[in-house]
C-alpha positions as CSV (number, residue, x, y, z in Angstrom):
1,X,95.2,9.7,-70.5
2,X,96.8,13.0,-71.0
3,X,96.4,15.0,-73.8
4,X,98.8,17.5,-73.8
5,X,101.8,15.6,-74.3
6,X,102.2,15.4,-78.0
7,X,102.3,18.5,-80.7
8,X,99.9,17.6,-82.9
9,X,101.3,17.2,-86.7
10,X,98.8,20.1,-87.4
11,X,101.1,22.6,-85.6
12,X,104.6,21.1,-87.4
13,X,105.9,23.7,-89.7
14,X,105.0,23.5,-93.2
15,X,108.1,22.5,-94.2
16,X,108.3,19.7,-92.1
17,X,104.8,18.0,-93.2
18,X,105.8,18.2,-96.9
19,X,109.4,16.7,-96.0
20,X,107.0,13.6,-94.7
21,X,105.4,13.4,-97.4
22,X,108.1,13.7,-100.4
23,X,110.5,11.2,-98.5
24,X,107.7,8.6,-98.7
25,X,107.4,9.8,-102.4
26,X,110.8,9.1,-102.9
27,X,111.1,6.3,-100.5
28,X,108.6,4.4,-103.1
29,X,110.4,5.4,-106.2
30,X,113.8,4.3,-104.1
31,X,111.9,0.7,-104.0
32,X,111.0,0.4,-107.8
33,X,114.1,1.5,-109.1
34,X,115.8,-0.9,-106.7
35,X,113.5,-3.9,-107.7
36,X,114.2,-2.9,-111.2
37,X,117.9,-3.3,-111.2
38,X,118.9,0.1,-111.6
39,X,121.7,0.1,-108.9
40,X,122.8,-3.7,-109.7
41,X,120.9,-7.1,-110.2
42,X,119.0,-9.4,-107.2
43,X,121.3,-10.2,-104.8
44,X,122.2,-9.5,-100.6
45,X,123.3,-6.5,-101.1
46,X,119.5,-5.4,-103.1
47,X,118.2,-7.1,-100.1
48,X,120.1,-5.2,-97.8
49,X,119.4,-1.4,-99.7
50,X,115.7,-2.3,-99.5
51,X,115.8,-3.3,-96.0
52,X,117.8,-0.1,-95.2
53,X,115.4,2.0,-97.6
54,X,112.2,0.9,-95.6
55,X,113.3,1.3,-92.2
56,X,114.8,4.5,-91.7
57,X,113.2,7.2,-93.5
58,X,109.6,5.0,-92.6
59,X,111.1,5.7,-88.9
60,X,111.8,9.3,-90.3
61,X,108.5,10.2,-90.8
62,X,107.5,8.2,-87.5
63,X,109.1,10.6,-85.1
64,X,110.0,14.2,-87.1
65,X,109.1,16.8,-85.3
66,X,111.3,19.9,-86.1
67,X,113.4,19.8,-89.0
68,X,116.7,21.7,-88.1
69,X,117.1,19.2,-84.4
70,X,119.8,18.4,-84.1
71,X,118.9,16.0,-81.9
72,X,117.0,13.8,-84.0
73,X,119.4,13.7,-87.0
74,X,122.4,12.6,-84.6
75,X,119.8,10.2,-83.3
76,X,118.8,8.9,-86.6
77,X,122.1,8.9,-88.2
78,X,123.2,6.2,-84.7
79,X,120.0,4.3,-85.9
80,X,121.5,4.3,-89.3
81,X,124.8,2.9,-88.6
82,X,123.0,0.3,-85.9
83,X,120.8,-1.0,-88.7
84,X,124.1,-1.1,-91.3
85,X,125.9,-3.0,-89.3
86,X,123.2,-5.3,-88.2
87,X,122.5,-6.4,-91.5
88,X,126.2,-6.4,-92.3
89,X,126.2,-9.0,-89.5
90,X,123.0,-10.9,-90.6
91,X,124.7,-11.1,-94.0
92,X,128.0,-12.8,-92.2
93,X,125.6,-14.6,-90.1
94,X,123.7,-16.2,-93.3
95,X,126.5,-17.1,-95.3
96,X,127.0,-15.8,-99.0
97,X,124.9,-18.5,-100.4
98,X,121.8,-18.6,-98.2
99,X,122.2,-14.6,-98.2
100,X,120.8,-14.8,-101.7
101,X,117.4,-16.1,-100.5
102,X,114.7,-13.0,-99.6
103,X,113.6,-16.1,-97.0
104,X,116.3,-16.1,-95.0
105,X,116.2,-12.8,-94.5
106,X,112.4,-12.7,-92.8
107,X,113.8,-13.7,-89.0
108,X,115.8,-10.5,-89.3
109,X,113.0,-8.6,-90.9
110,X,110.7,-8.9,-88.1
111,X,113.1,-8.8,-85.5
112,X,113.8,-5.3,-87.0
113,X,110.4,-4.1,-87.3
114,X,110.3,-5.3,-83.5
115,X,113.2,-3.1,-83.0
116,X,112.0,-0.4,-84.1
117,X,109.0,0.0,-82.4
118,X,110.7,0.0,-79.5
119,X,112.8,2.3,-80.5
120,X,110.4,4.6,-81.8
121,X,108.6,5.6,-78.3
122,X,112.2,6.0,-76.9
123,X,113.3,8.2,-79.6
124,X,110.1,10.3,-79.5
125,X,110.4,10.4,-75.7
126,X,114.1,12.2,-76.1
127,X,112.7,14.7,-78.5
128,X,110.5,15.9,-75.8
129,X,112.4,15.6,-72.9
130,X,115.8,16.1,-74.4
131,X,117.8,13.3,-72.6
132,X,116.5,9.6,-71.6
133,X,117.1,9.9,-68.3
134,X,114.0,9.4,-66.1
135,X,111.7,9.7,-68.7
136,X,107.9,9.6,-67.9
137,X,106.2,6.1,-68.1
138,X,103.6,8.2,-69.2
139,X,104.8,9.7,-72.2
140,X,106.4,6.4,-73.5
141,X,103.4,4.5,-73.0
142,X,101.4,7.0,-74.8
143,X,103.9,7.4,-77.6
144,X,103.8,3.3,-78.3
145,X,100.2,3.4,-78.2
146,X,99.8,6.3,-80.7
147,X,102.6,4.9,-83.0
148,X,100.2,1.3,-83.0
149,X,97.7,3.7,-84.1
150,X,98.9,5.9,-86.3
151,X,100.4,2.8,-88.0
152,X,97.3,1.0,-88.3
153,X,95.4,4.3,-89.5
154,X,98.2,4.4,-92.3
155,X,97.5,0.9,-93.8
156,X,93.7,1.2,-93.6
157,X,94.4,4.8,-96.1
158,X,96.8,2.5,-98.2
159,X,94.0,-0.5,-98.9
160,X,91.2,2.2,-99.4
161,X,93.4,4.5,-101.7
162,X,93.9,1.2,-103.8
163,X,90.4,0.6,-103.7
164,X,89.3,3.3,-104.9
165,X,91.9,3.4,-107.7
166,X,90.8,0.0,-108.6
167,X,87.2,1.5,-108.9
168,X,88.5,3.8,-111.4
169,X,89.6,1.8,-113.2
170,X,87.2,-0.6,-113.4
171,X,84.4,1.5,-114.3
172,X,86.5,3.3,-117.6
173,X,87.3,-0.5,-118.3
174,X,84.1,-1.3,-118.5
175,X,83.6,1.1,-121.7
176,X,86.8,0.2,-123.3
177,X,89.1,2.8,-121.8
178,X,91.7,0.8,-120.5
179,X,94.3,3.9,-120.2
180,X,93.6,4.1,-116.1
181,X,93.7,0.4,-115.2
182,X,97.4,0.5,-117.5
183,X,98.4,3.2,-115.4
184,X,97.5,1.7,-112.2
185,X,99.1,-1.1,-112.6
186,X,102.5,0.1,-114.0
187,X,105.1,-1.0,-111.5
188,X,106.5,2.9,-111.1
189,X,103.2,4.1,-110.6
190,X,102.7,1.1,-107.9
191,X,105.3,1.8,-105.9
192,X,105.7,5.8,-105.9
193,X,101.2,6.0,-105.1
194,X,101.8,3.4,-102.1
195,X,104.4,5.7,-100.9
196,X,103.1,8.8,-101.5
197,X,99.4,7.6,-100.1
198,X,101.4,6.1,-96.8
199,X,103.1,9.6,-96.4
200,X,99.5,11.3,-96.8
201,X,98.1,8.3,-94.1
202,X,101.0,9.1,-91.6
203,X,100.5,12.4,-91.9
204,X,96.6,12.9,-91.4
205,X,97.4,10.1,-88.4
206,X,99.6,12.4,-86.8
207,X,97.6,15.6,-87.4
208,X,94.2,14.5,-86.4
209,X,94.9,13.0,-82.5
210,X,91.5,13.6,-81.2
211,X,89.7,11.2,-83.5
212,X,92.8,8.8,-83.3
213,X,92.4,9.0,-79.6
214,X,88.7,8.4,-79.4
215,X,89.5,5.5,-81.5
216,X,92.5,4.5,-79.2
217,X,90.5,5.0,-75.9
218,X,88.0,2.6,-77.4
219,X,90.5,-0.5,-78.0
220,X,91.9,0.2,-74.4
221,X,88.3,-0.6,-73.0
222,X,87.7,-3.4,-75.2
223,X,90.7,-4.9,-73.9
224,X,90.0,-3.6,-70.4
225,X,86.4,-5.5,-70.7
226,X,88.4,-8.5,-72.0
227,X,90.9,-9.0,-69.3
228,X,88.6,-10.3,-66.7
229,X,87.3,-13.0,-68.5
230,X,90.9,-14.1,-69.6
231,X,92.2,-14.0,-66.4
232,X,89.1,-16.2,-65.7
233,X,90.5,-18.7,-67.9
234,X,94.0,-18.5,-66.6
235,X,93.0,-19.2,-63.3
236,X,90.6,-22.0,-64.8
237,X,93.1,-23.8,-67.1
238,X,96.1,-23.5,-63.8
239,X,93.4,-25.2,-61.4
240,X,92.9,-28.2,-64.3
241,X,96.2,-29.2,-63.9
242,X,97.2,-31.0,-61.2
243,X,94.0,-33.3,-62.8
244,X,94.7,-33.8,-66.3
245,X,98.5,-33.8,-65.9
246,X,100.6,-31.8,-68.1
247,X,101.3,-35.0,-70.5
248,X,98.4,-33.7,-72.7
249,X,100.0,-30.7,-73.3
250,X,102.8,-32.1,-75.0
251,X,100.4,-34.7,-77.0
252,X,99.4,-31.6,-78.6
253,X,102.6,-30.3,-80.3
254,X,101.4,-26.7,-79.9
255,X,101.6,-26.1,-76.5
256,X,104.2,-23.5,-76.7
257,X,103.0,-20.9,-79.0
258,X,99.6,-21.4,-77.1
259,X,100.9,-20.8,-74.1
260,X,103.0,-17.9,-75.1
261,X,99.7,-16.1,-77.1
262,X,97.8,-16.3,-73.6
263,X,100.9,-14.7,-71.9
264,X,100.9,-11.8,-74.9
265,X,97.3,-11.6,-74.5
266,X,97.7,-10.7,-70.9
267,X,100.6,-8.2,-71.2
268,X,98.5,-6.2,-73.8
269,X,95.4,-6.3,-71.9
270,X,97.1,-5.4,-68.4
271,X,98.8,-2.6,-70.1
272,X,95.5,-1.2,-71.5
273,X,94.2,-1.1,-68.1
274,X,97.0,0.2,-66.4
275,X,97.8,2.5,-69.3
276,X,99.7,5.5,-68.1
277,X,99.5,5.1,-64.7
278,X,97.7,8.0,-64.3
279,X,94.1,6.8,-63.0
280,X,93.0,7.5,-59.2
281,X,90.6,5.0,-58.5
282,X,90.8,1.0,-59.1
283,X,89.5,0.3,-62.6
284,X,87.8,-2.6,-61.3
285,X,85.5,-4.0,-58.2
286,X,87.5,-5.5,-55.5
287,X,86.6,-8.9,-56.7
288,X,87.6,-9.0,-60.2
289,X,90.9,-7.2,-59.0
290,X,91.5,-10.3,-57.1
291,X,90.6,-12.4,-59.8
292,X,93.2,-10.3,-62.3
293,X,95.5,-10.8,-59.2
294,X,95.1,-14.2,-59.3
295,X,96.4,-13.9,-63.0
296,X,98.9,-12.1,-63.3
297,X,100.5,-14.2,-59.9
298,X,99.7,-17.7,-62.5
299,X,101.4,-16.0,-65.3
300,X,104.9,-17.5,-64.1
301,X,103.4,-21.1,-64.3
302,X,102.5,-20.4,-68.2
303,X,105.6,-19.1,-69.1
304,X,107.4,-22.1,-67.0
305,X,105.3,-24.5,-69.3
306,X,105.9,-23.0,-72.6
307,X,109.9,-23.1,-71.5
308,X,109.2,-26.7,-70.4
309,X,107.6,-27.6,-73.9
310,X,110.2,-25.7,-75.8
311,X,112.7,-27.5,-74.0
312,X,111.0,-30.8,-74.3
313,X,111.3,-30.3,-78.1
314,X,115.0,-29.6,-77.6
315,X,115.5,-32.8,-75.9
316,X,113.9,-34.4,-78.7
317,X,115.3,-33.0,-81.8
318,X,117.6,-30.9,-80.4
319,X,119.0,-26.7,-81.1
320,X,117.8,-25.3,-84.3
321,X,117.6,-21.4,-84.9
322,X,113.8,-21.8,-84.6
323,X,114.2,-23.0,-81.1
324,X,116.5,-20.6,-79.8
325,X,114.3,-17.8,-80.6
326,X,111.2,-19.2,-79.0
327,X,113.3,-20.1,-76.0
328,X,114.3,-16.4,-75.6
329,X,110.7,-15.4,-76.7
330,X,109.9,-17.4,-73.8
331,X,112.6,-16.3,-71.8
332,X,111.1,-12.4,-72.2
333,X,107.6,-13.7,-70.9
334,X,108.8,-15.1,-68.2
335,X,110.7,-12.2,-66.9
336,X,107.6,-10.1,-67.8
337,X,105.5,-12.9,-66.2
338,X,107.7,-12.4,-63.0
339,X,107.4,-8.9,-62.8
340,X,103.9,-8.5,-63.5
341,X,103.3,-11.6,-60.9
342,X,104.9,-8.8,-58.5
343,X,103.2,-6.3,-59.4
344,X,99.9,-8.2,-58.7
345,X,101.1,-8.5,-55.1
346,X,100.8,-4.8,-54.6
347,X,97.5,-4.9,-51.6
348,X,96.7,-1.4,-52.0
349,X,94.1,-0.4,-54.4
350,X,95.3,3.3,-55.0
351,X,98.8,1.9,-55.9
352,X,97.3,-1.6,-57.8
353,X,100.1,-2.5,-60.8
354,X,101.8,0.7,-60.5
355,X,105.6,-1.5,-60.5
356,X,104.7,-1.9,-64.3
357,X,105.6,1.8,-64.5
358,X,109.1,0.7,-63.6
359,X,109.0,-3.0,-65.3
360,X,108.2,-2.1,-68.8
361,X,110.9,0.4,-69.3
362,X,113.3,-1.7,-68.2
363,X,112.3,-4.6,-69.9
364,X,112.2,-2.4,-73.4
365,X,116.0,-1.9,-73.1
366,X,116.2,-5.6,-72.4
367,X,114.2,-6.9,-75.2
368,X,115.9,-4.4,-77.7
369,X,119.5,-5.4,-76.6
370,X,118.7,-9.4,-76.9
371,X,117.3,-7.9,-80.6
372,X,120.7,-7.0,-81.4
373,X,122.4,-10.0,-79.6
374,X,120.8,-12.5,-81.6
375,X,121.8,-11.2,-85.2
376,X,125.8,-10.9,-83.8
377,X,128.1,-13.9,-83.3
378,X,127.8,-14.1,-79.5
379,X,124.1,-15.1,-79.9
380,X,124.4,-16.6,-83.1
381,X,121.0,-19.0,-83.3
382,X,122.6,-20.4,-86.6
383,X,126.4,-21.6,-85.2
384,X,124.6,-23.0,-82.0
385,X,122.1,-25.0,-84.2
386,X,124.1,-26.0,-87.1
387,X,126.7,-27.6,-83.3
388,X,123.4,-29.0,-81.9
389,X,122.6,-31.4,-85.4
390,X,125.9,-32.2,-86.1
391,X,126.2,-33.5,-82.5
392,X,123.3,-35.4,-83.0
393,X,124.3,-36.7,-85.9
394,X,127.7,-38.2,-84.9
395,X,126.3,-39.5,-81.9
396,X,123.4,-41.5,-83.8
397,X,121.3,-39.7,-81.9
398,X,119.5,-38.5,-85.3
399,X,119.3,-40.9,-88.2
400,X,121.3,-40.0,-91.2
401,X,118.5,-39.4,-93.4
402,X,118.6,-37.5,-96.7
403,X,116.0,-34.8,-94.6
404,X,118.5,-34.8,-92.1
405,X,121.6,-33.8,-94.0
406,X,120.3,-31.5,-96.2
407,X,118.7,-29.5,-93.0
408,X,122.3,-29.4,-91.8
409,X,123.4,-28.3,-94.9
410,X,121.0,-25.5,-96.1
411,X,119.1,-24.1,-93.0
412,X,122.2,-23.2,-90.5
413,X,123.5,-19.9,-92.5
414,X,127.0,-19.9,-93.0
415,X,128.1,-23.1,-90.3
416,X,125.9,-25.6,-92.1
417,X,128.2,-25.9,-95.1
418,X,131.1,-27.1,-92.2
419,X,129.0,-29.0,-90.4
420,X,128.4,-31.8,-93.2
421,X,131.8,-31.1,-94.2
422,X,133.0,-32.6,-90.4
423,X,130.7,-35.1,-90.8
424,X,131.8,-36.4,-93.9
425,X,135.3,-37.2,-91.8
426,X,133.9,-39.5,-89.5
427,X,134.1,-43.1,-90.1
428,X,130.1,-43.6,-90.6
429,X,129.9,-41.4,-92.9
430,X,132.2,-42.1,-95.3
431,X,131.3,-45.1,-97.5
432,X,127.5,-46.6,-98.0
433,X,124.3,-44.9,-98.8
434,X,125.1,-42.5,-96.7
435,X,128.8,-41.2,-98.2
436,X,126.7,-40.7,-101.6
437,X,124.2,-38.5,-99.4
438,X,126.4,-36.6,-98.2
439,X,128.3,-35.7,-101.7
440,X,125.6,-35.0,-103.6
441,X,124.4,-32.2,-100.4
442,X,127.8,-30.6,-100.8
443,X,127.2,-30.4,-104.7
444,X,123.9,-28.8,-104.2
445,X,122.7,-25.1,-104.4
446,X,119.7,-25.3,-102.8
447,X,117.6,-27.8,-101.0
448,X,115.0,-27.3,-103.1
449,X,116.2,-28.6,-106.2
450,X,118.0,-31.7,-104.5
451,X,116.5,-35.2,-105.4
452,X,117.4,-38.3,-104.0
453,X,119.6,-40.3,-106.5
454,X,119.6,-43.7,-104.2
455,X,120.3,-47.0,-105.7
456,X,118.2,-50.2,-105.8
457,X,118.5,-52.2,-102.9
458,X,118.1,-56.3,-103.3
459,X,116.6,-58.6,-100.8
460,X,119.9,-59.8,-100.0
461,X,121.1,-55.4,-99.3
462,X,117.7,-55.8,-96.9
463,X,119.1,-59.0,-95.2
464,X,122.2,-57.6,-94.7
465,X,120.6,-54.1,-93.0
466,X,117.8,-55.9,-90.9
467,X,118.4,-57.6,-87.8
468,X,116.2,-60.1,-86.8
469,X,115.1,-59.9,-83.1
470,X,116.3,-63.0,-80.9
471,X,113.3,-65.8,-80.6
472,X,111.6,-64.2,-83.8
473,X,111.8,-66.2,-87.3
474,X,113.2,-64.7,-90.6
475,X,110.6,-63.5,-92.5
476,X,109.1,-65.1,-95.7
477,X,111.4,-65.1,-98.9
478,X,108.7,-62.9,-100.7
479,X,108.5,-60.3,-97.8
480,X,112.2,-59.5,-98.4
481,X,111.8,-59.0,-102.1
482,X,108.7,-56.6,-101.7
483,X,110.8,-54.6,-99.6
484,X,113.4,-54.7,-103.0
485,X,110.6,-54.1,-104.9
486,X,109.4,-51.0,-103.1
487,X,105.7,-52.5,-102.8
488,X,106.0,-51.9,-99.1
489,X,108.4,-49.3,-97.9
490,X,110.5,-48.9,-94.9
491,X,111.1,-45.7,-94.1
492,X,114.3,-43.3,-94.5
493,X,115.7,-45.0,-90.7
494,X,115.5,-48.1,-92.2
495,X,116.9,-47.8,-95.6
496,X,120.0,-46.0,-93.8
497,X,120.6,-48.8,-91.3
498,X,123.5,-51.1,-91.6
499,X,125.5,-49.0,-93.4
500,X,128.7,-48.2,-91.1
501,X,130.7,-51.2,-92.4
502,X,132.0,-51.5,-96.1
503,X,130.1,-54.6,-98.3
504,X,131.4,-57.5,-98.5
505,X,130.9,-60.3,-101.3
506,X,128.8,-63.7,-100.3
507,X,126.2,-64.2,-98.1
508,X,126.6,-60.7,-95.6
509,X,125.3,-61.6,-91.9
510,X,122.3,-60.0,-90.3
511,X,123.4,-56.7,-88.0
512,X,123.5,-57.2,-84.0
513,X,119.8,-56.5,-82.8
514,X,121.8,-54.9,-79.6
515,X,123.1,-52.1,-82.0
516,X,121.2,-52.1,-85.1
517,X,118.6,-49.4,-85.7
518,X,115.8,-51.7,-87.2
519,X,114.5,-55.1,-86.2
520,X,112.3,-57.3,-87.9
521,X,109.6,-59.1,-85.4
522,X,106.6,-61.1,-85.9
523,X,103.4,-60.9,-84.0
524,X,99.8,-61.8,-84.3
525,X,97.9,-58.6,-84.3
526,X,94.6,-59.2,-86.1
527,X,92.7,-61.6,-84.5
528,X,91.0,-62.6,-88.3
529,X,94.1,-64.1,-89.7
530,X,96.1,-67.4,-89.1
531,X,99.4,-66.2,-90.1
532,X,101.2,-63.9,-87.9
533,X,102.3,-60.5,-89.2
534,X,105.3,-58.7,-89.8
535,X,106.7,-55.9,-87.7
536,X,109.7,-53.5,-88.7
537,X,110.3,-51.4,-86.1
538,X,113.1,-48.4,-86.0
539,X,114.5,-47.9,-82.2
540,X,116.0,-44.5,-83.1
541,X,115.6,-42.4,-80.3
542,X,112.4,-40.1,-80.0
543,X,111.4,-42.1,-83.5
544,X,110.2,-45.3,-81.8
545,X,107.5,-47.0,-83.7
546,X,107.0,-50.3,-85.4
547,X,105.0,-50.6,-89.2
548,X,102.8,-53.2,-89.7
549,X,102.7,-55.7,-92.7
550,X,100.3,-58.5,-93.8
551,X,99.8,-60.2,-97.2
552,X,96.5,-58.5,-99.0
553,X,95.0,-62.2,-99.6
554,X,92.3,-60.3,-101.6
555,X,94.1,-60.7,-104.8
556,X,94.9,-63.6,-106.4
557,X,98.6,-63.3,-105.7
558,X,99.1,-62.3,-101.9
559,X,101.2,-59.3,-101.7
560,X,102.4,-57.8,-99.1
561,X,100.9,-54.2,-97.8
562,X,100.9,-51.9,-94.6
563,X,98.2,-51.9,-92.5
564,X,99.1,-50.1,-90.3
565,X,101.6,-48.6,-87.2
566,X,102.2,-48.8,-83.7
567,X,103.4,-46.0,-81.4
568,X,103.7,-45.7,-78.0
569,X,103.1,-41.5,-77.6
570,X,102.3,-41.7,-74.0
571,X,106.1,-43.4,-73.3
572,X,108.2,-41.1,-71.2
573,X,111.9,-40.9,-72.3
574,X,112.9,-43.5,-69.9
575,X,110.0,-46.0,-70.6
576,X,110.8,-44.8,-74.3
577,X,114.4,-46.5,-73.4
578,X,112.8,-49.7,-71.9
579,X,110.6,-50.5,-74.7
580,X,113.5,-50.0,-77.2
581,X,116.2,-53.0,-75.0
582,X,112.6,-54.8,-74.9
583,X,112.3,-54.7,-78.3
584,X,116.1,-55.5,-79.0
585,X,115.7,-58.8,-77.1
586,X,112.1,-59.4,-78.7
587,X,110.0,-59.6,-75.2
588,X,107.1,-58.7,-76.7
589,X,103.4,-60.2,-76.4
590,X,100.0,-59.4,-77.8
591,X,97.4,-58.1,-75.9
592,X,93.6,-58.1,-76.3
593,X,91.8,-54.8,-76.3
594,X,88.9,-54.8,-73.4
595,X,87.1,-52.7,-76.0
596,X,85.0,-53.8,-78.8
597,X,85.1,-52.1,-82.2
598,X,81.4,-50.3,-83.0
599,X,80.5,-51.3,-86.8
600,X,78.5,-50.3,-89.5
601,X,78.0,-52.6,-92.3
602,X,79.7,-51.2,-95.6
603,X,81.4,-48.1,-93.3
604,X,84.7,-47.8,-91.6
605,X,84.5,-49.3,-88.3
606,X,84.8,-47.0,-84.9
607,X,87.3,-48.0,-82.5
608,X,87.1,-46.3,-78.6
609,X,90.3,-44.7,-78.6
């Protein structure tokens, strides 16, 4: 790695190194008087200053050079507006209400820290070379490197600074002088020693780059030592699967972020091998570069399975803002999975992975523009996920519950509040359970502070909202009134079913098992008991399952209790749509296990699962 390519802090003018250091001075006294309500009280637009307050004069003191550029104050003051109107739009984007919560704001947040990274190397880059055409892989690479480290250095002075402080004061507290421990732990003190002690860490960073790089040169061959062995288990793990299937992936619920950390892994350890594209020889035997080869051609698979478990979850549950960024987080991997897959196909040694040089630039403009895109109305995350529930919802594809509406409601930025609003319109919505649901949402402030106000239902409310499945008998007398009773529950599916036509007065008839949304079915399932036992079971899409009730004939009065649930999680959708008409006509049978139960007297029993 080259050496020459920065001007150490060392030889900035003087001027220039205390400019650093007072604007984090200030930068921290900026942040108390903020947080103490000097310029107005909590609110978006507090959120907004601090935001601002923290990102560009921290990217500032990132990337000064030479104070009278003019370069880098037309540069910064493009970055300023670009971050104004960015969080003018994430403002927009949240809605005036859900704007008020710091919470909300923590998507954007690290999507600008993301940013800015990026942007940082770049901006550094045109310092140096005056424009951004063909700039030197080189230099950025060794500019986003630095900027990791100098960053990293900067936090480690922070926590030691306020350890030491802390030693102060403890030891003067420990003879009674509490004056240091007061003054440490004023707020205004807090605030303006954090800042001033991350000016003095960027600072000694930036003016000490030997030691930094000795310490750099020894994370790049960690990682470099580290690669082989993950791409070891890439090749491992891609090999497995045409015998395990990729069902257990999805069995896991974490497949995607697993998937996606392997694929980060890679990018950051390929990079620290490749580094600046600069080295002669091959970095590794001829063998190991095959296996990394081998890799880096799988990574494409990876990313294509962390897509296919995102989208299986979309299927499922459909668009949320959560989804849509990990889709395009692992949309970027697989474009970078694609390119580094060509890369890998490069046969000679001298010129092994030298197309990153070209990918990773390119891919840095791409990455910072979808940034941008996603906090903007054309990408919005929210507007597409607030259209994606309320489609579900309408279509019954997603049961009414209370969860259900107030996700709508509160955690879709500004379109939620329309969303339940449409819904309310439709016919299904409007009178029941439901209707009262849906009113006391629109009432709310925040789903936090939203209980349920639902009203008693009677065994005859149960009758009317249970269907019974054809050949299956109507359950006890007593089973309906523990359900009224709430000594067995039913579940949020069932509570809601039944509720699309108004009441009527008299006896109220049992819903069509074709339609309805819970059926009651009995079958024998423990093998101990004469009496058969009681199945509920809720045939909402993507929510199959049936619980399990049996009278508790320990106690002198029988009641009725759960013991227990039955799933089916290795159904596919279509066998998931099988079981559900199967169920709906009540073709059902009990089948023995050809496994035994392994017992211990006096301990829970072991079942082979």
């Amino acid at each position: 790695m080259a050496t020459d390519r920065f001007a150490p802090t060392a030889d900035l003018p003087r001027l220039t190194k205390e400019v650093m250091v007072l604007t984090t001075l200030v930068q921290g006294a900026g942040v108390y008087a903020l947080l103490e309500g000097w310029f107005g009280p909590a609110g978006p637009l507090r959120l907004i200053a601090l935001s601002l307050l923290l990102a560009v004069p921290g990217f500032f003191v990132l990337c000064v050079r030479q104070l009278g550029d003019r370069l880098l104050w037309r540069g910064m003051a493009a970055l300023a507006l670009l971050l104004v109107a960015l969080h003018g739009s994430v403002w927009w984007l949240l809605g005036s209400q859900d704007a008020r919560s710091g919470s909300a704001w923590v998507p954007w947040l690290l999507s600008q820290g993301a940013l800015l990274f990026i942007a940082l190397a770049w901006m550094q880059a045109l310092q140096q070379q005056r424009s951004l055409r063909r700039v030197p892989y080189a230099l950025l690479f060794d500019h986003a490197w630095n900027n990791a480290v100098v960053l990293g250095f900067a936090l480690q002075f922070v926590a030691l600074g306020w350890a030491v402080l802390g030693l102060w004061a403890g030891l003067f507290a420990l003879v009674k002088v509490r004056l240091f421990a007061d003054t440490f732990t004023a707020p205004a003190f807090v605030y303006m020693a954090t800042g001033l002690m991350a000016g003095l860490g960027v600072l000694l960073a930036r003016g000490q780059p030997r030691p930094l790089r000795l310490m750099l040169q020894l994370v790049l061959t960690l990682y470099r030592l580290l690669l082989p062995l993950l791409a070891l288990v890439v090749v491992l793990f891609v090999a497995f699967l045409p015998f395990t299937g990729v069902q257990p992936l999805w069995e896991t619920r974490k497949a995607a972020p697993l998937l996606m950390g392997v694929l980060l892994c890679l990018l950051v350890f390929v990079n620290a091998v490749y580094q600046d594209g600069s080295r002669q020889a091959a970095p590794y035997p001829t063998a190991l570069r095959a296996l990394i080869a081998a890799a880096l051609a799988l990574m494409p698979v990876l990313a294509a399975l962390a897509l296919w478990a995102v989208a299986l979850r979309v299927r499922q549950y459909g668009w949320t803002h959560e989804r849509i960024w990990a889709v395009a987080i692992a949309g970027v991997l697989m474009l970078y999975a694609l390119g580094y897959a060509w890369a890998a196909l490069e046969r000679d040694a001298a010129a092994w992975l030298q197309r990153i040089g070209r990918i990773n630039p390119a891919m840095s403009w791409l990455v910072m523009a979808l940034l941008v895109l996603l906090h903007t109305p054309l990408l919005d995350p929210y507007r597409i996920g607030a259209a994606s529930q309320y489609q579900r919802l309408a279509d019954g594809m997603q049961a009414p519950t209370l969860q259900a509406l107030q996700d709508l409601r509160f955690d879709h930025g500004r379109h939620g509040l329309p969303a339940l609003q449409r819904l309310q319109g439709l016919p299904a919505f409007a009178q029941g359970e439901v209707a009262q649901d849906v009113r006391q949402i629109l009432g709310a402030e925040a789903k936090r502070y939203l209980p349920r106000q639902a009203s008693a239902l009677s065994a005859a409310d149960w009758r009317s909202r249970l269907a019974i499945a054809p050949g299956h008998a109507q359950p006890p007398e007593d089973w309906w009134q523990a359900l009224a009773d709430k000594e067995i529950t039913s579940g949020s599916v069932c509570r809601g079913a039944g509720q699309k036509s108004a009441p009527t007065a008299g006896a109220q008839p049992s819903p069509d098992p074709q339609t309805a949304s819970c059926l009651v079915l009995q079958a024998s399932l423990d093998s101990t008991s004469e009496q058969p036992q009681q199945l509920l079971c809720t045939t909402v899409r993507y929510n199959l399952m049936c619980r399990v009730f049996a009278r508790d004939t320990q106690r002198e009065q029988a009641h009725w209790q759960q013991v227990g649930e039955v799933r089916w999680p290795q159904a596919t959708e279509q066998q998931q749509a099988q079981l559900v008409q199967a169920l709906r006509e009540g073709r059902v049978q009990v089948q023995a296990s050809p496994w035994r139960d392994l017992a211990v007297p006096g301990l829970p029993t072991g079942r082979v699962q």
